[in-house]
DRENDO-1510 file (C-alpha; in Angstrom, 1 decimal, always signed):
<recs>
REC; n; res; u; v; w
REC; 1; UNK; -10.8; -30.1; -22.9 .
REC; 2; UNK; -10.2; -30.9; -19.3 .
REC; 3; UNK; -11.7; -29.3; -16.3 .
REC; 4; UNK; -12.7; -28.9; -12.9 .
REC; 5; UNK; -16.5; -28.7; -12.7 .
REC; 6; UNK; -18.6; -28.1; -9.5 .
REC; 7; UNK; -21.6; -30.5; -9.9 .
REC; 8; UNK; -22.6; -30.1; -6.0 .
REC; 9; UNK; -22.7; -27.9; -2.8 .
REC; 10; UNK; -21.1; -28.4; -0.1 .
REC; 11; UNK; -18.1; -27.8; +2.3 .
REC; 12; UNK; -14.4; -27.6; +1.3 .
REC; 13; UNK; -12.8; -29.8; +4.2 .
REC; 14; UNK; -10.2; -32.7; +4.5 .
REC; 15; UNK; -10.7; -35.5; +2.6 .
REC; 16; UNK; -13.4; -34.3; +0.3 .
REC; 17; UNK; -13.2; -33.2; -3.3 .
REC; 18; UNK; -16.0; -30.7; -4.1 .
REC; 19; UNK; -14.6; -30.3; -7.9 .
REC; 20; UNK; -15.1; -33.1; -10.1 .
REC; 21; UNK; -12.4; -33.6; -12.7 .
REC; 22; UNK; -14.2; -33.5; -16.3 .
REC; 23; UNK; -13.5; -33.5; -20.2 .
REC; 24; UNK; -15.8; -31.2; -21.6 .
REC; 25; UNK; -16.3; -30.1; -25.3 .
REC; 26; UNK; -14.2; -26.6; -26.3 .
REC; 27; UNK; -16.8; -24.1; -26.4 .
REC; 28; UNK; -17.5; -22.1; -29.6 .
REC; 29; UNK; -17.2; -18.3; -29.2 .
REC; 30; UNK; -20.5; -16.4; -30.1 .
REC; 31; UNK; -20.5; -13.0; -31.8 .
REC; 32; UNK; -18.7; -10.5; -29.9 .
REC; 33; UNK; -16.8; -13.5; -27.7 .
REC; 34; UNK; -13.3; -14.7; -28.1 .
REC; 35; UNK; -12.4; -18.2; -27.3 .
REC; 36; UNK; -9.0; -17.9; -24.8 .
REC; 37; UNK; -6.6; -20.8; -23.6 .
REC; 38; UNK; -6.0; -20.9; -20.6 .
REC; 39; UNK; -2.4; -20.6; -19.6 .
REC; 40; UNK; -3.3; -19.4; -15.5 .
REC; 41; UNK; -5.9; -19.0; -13.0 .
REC; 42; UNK; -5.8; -17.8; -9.6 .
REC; 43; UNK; -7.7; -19.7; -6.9 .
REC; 44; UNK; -10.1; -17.0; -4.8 .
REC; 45; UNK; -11.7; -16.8; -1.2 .
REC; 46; UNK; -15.0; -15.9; -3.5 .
REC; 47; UNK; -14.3; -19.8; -4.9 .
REC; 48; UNK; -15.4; -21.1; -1.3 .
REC; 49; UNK; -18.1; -19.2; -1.2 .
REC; 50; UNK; -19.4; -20.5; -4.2 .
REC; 51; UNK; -18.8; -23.7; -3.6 .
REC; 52; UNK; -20.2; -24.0; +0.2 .
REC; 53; UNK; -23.4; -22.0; -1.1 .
REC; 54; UNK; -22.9; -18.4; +0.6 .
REC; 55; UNK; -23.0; -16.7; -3.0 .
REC; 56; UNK; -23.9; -20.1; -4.7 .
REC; 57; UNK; -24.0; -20.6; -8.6 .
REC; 58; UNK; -27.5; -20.1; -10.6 .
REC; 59; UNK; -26.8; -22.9; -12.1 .
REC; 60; UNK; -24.8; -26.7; -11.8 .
REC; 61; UNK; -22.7; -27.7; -12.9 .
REC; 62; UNK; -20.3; -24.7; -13.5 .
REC; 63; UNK; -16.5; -24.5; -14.1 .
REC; 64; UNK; -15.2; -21.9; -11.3 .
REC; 65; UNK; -12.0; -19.7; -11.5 .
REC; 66; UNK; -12.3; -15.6; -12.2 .
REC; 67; UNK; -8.5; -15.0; -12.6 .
REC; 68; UNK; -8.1; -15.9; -15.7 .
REC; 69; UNK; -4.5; -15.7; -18.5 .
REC; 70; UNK; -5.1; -16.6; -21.7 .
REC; 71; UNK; -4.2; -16.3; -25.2 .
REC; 72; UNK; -6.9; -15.9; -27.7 .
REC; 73; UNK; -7.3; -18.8; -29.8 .
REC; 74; UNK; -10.3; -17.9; -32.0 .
REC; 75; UNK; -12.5; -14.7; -32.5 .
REC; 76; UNK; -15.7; -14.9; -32.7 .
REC; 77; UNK; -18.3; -12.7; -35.4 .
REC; 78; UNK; -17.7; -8.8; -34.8 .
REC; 79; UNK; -14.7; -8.8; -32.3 .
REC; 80; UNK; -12.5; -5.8; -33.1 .
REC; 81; UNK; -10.6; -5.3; -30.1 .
REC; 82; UNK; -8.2; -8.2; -30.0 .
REC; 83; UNK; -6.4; -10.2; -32.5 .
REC; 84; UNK; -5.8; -14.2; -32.0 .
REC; 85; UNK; -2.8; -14.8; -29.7 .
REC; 86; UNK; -2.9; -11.9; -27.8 .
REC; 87; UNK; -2.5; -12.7; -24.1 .
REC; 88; UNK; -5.4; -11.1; -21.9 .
REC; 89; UNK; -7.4; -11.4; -18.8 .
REC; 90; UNK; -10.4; -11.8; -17.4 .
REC; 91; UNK; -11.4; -10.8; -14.1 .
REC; 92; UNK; -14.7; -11.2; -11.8 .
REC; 93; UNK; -16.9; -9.4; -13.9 .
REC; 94; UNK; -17.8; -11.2; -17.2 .
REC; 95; UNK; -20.4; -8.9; -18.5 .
REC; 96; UNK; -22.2; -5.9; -17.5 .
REC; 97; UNK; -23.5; -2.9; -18.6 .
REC; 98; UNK; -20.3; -0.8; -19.0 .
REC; 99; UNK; -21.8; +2.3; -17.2 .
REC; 100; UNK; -19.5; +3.4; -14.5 .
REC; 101; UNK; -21.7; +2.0; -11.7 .
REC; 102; UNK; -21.7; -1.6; -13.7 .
REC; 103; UNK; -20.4; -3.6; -10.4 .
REC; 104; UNK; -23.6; -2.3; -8.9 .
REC; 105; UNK; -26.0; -3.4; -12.1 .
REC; 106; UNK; -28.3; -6.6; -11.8 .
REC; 107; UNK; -27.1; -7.6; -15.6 .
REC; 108; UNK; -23.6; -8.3; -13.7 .
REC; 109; UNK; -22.6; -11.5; -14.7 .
REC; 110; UNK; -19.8; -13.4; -12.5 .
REC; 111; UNK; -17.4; -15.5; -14.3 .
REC; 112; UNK; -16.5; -18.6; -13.0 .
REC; 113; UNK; -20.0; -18.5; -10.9 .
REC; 114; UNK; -23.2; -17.3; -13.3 .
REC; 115; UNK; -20.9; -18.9; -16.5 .
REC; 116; UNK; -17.9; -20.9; -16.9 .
REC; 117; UNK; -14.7; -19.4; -15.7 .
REC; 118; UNK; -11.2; -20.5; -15.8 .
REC; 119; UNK; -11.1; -23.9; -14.1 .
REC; 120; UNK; -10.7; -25.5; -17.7 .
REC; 121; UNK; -8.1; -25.5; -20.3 .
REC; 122; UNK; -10.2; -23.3; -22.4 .
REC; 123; UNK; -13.1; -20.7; -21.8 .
REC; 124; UNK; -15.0; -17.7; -24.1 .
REC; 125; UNK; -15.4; -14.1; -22.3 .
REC; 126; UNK; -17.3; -10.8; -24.2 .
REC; 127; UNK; -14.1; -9.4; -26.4 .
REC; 128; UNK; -14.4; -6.0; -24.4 .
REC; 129; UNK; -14.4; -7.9; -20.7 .
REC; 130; UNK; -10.6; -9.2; -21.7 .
REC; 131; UNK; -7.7; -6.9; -20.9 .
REC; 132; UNK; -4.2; -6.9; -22.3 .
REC; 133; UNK; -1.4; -8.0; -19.8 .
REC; 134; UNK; +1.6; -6.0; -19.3 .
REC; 135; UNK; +4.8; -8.0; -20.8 .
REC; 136; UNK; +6.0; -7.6; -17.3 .
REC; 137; UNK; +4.4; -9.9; -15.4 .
REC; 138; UNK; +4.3; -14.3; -15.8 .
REC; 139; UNK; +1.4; -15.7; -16.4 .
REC; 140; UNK; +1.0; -17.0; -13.2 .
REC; 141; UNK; +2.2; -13.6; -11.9 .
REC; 142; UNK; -0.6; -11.7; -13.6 .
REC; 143; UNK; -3.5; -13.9; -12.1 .
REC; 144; UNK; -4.0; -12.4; -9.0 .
REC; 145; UNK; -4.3; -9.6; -10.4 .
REC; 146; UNK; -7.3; -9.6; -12.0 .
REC; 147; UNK; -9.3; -10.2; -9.0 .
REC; 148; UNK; -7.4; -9.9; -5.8 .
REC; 149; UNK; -5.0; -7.3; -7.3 .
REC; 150; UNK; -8.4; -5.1; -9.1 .
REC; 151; UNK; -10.2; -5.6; -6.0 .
REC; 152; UNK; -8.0; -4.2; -3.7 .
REC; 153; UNK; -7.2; -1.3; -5.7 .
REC; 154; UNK; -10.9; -0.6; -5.9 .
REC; 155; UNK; -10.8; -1.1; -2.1 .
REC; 156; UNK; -8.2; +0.9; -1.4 .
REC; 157; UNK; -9.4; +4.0; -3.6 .
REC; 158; UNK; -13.0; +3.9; -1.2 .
REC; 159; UNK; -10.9; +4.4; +1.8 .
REC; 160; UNK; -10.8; +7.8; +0.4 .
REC; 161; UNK; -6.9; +7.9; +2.0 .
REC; 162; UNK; -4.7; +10.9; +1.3 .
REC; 163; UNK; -1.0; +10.3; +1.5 .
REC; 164; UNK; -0.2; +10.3; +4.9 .
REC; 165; UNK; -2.6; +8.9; +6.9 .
REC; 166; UNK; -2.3; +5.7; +8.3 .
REC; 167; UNK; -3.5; +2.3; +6.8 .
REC; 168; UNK; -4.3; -0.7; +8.3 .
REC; 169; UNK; -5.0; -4.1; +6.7 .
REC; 170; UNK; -6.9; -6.7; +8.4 .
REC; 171; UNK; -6.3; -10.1; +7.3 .
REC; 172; UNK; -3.0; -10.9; +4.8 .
REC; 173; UNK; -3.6; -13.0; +2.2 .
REC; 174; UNK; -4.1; -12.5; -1.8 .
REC; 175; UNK; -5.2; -9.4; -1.8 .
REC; 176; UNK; -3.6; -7.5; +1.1 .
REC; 177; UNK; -0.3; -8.5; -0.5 .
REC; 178; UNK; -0.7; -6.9; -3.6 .
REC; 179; UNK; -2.4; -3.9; -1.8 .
REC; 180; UNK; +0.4; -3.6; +0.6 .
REC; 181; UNK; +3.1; -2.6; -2.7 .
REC; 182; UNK; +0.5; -0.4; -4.3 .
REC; 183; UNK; -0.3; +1.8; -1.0 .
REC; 184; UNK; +3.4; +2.4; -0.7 .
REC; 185; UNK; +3.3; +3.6; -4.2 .
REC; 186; UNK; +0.4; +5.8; -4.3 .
REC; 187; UNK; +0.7; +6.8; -0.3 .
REC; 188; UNK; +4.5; +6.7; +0.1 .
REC; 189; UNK; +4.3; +9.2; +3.4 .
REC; 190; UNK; +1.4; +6.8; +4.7 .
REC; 191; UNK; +2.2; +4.0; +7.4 .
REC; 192; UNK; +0.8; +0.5; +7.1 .
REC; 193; UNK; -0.2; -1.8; +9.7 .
REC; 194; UNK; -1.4; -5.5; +9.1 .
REC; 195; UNK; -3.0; -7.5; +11.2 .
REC; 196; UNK; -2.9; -11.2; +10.6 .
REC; 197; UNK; -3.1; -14.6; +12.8 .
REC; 198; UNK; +0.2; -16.3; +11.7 .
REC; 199; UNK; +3.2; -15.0; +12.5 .
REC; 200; UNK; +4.1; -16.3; +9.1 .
REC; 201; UNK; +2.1; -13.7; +7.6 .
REC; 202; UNK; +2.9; -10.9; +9.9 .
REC; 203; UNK; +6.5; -11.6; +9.2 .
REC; 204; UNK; +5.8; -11.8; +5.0 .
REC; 205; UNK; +4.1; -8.5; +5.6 .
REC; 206; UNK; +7.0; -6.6; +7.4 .
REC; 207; UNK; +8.7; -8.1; +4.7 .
REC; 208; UNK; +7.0; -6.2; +2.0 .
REC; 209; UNK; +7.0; -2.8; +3.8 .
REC; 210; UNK; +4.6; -2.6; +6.4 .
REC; 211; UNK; +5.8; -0.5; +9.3 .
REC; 212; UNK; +3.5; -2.8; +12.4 .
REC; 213; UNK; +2.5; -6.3; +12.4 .
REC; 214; UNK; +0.5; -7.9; +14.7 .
REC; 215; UNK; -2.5; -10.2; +15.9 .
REC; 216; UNK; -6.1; -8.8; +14.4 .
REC; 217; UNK; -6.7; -8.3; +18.4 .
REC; 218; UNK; -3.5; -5.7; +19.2 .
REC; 219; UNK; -3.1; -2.4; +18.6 .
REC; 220; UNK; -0.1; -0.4; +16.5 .
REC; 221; UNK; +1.3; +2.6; +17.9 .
REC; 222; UNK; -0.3; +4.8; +16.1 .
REC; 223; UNK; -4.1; +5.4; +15.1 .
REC; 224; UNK; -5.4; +4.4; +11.8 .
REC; 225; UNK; -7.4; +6.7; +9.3 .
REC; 226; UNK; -8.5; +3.7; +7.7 .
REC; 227; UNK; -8.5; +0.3; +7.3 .
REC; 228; UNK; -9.1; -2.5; +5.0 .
REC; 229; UNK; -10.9; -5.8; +6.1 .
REC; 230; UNK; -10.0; -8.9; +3.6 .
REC; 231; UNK; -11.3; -11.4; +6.3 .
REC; 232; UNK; -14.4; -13.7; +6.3 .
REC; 233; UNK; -15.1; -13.1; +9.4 .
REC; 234; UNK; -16.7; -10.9; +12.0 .
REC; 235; UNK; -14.8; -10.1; +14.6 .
REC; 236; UNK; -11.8; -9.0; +12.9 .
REC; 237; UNK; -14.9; -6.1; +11.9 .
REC; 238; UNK; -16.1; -5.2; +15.5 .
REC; 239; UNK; -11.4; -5.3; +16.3 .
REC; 240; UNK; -11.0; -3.4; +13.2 .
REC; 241; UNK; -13.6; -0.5; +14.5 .
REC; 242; UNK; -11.5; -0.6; +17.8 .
REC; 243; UNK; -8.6; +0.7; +15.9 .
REC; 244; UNK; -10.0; +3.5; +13.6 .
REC; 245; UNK; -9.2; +6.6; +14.8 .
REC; 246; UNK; -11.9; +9.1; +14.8 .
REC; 247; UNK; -13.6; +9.9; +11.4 .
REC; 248; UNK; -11.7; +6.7; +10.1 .
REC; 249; UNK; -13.6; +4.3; +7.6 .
REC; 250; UNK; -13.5; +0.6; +6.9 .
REC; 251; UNK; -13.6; -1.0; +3.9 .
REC; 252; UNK; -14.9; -4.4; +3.6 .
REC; 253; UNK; -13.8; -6.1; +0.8 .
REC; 254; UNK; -15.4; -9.7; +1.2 .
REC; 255; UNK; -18.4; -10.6; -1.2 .
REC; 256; UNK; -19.7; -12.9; +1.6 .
REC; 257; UNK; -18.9; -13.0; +5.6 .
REC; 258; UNK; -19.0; -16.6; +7.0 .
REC; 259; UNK; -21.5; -17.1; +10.4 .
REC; 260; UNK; -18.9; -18.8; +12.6 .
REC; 261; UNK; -18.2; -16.4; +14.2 .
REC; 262; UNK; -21.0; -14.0; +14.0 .
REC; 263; UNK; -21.9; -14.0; +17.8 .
REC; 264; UNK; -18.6; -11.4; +18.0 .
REC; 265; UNK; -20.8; -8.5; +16.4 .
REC; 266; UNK; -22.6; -8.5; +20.1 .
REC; 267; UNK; -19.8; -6.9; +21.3 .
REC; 268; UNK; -20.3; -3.6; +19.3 .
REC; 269; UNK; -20.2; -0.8; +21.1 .
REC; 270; UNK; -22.0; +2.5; +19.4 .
REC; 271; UNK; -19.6; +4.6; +21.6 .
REC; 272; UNK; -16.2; +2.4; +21.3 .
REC; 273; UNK; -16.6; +1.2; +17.9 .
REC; 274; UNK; -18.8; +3.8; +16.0 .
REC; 275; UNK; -19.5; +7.1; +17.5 .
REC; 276; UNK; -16.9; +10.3; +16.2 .
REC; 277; UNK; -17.9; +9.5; +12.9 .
REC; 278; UNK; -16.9; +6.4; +12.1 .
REC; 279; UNK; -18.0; +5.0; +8.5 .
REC; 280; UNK; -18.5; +1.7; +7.5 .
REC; 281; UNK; -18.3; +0.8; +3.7 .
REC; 282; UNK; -18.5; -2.3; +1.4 .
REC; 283; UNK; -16.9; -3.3; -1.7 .
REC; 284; UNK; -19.2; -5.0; -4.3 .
REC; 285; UNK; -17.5; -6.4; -7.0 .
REC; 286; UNK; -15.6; -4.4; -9.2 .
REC; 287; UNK; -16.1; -2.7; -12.8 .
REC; 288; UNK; -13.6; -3.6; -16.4 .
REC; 289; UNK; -11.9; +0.0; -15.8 .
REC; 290; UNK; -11.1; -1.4; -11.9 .
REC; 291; UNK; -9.3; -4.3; -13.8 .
REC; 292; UNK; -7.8; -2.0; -16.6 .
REC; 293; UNK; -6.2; +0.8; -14.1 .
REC; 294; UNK; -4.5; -1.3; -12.0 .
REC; 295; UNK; -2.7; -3.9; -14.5 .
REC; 296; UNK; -1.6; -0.1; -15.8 .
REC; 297; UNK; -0.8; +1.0; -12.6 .
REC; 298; UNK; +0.7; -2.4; -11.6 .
REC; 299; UNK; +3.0; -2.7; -14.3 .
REC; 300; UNK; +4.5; +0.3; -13.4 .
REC; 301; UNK; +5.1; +0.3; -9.8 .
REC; 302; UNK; +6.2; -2.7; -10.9 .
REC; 303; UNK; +4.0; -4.8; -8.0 .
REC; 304; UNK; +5.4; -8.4; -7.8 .
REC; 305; UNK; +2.8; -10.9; -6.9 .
REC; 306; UNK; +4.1; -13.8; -4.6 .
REC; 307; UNK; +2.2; -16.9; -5.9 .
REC; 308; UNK; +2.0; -20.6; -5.6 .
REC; 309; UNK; +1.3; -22.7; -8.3 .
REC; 310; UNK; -0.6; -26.1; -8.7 .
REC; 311; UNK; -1.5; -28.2; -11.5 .
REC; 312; UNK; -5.4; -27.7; -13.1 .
REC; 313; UNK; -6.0; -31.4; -11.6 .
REC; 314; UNK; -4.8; -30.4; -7.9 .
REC; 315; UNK; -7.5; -27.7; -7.8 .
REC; 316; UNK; -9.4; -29.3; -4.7 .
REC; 317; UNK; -6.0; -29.8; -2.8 .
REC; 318; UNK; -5.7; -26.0; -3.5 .
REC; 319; UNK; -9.0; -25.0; -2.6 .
REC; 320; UNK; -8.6; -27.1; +0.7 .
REC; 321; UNK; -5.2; -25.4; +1.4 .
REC; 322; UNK; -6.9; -21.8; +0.9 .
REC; 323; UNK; -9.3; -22.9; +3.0 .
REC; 324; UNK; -7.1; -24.3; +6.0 .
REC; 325; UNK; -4.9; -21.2; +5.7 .
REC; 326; UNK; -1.1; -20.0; +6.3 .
REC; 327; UNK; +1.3; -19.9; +3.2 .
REC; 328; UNK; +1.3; -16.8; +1.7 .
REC; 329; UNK; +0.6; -14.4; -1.3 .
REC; 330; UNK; -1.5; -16.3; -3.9 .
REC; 331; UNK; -2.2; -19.8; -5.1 .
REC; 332; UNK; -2.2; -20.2; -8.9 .
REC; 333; UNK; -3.6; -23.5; -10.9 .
REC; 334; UNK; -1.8; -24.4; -14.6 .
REC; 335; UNK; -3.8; -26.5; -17.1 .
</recs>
């Protein structure tokens, strides 16, 4: 099969490939596994991470991808829950432990980082780590989904909003798309403000709904009882504690933040930034009912993912062009 293997660390800049194009056997799929083709698989922030070493693989080489569409294509010994060409996908998580705190759980295993993910034309998952897509959604529509989409509902749920209060989301990419439609379906009486560099993005968000747009360093006209931060950076953090309006929380939903710009945390105030009870709070990874619950809830809005799709063997060109930023909504490789 082909696919796109990292063999090496190392930065994702102009002219350098840090995926190797590789043909690789089809793997078998062990008891309790299915074997899926691949028909989709998103391209994540998390990717460059792995690949520039901030969350960096146990082991090389390793195929990356973690939003993964597929239709089952064998079965392995003892799988009961799906039947061979179903379509399904696989998300972040790979395996766990299935308790309701598995995202937390050191058996977490990371597709596309701690085993082969969906950089490939095939790849095997635990049967009960594979969710059904609705018929709604494209293949390439339903990627994002499973990680940017999951995520952000996950994300979205620790704000602890109520309908009403104000929402803001720093940084508009993958994710903050996708959460933008489901907050004005689960918050319709809420306002949302993004905050993004390009004007491109600002405008894409008005676009979709959002009732303010602006630079991550401007303020909407009117306070925000929460916000979400998507970025890898810091000092959308110290702006985005600037804007939360007393008893507000953020929600950080990055695995890893990037040191670049870390010098900005200095400006921190404990009286601007975090006094009046102010909260702070991460997202770490999500759990297989995250993924479940919102390709239900999804479907049903109906949320309509704005992607960009690449051939498997333009995955670096991708990775560099997630990397640079600008475009919008998600990017999307086809084997």
């Amino acid at each position: 099969m082909r696919a796109m293997v990292l063999e090496r660390l190392g930065a994702v800049a102009e002219g350098r490939d840090p995926l190797e194009a590789r043909t690789l056997p089809v793997p078998a799929p062990a008891p309790g596994r299915i074997l899926l083709r691949v028909l989709a698989c998103g391209v994540c922030h998390t990717e460059l991470d792995e690949i520039e070493g901030r969350t960096p693989p146990p082991h090389l080489p390793v195929v990356p991808g973690h939003e993964v569409v597929g239709r089952v294509e064998q079965l392995g010994s003892g799988v009961m829950r799906h039947r061979i060409g179903d379509r399904v996908g696989v998300g972040w998580i790979n395996a766990s432990t299935g308790r309701e705190d598995e995202n937390l759980a050191p058996e977490f295993v990371a597709t596309g980082r701690d085993v082969d993910g969906g950089y490939a034309e095939y790849m095997t998952v635990p049967e009960q780590y594979a969710f059904r897509i609705p018929d709604t959604f494209a293949d390439a529509e339903a990627a994002p989904l499973l990680c940017a989409g999951a995520i952000g509902h996950r994300a979205l749920r620790l704000t602890g909003l109520a309908d009403g209060g104000a929402l803001g989301l720093m940084g508009f990419g993958a994710s903050a798309h996708l959460v933008l439609q489901l907050a004005r379906h689960v918050h319709p009486r809420s306002k949302i403000a993004v905050f993004a560099r390009e004007p491109q993005a600002r405008a894409f968000a008005l676009s979709l709904g959002a009732d303010w747009a602006g630079a991550s360093d401007a303020r909407p006209p009117f306070p925000l009882t929460a916000i979400i931060d998507t970025t890898p950076a810091w000092k959308p953090v110290v702006d985005a504690l600037a804007r939360l309006a007393p008893g507000g929380r953020l929600v950080i939903n990055a695995i890893r933040k990037e040191d670049a710009d870390k010098p900005a945390l200095l400006g921190l105030s404990y009286h601007d930034h975090l006094w009046m009870e102010r909260e702070v709070k991460t997202v770490a990874n999500l759990t297989g009912r995250d993924i479940e619950e919102f390709l239900a809830i999804a479907a049903a809005i109906p949320i309509r993912p704005v992607v960009t799709t690449y051939p498997l063997a333009d995955a670096n060109r991708a990775l560099r062009e997630l990397r640079a930023g600008g475009g919008t909504g998600a990017k999307v490789l086809i084997p």
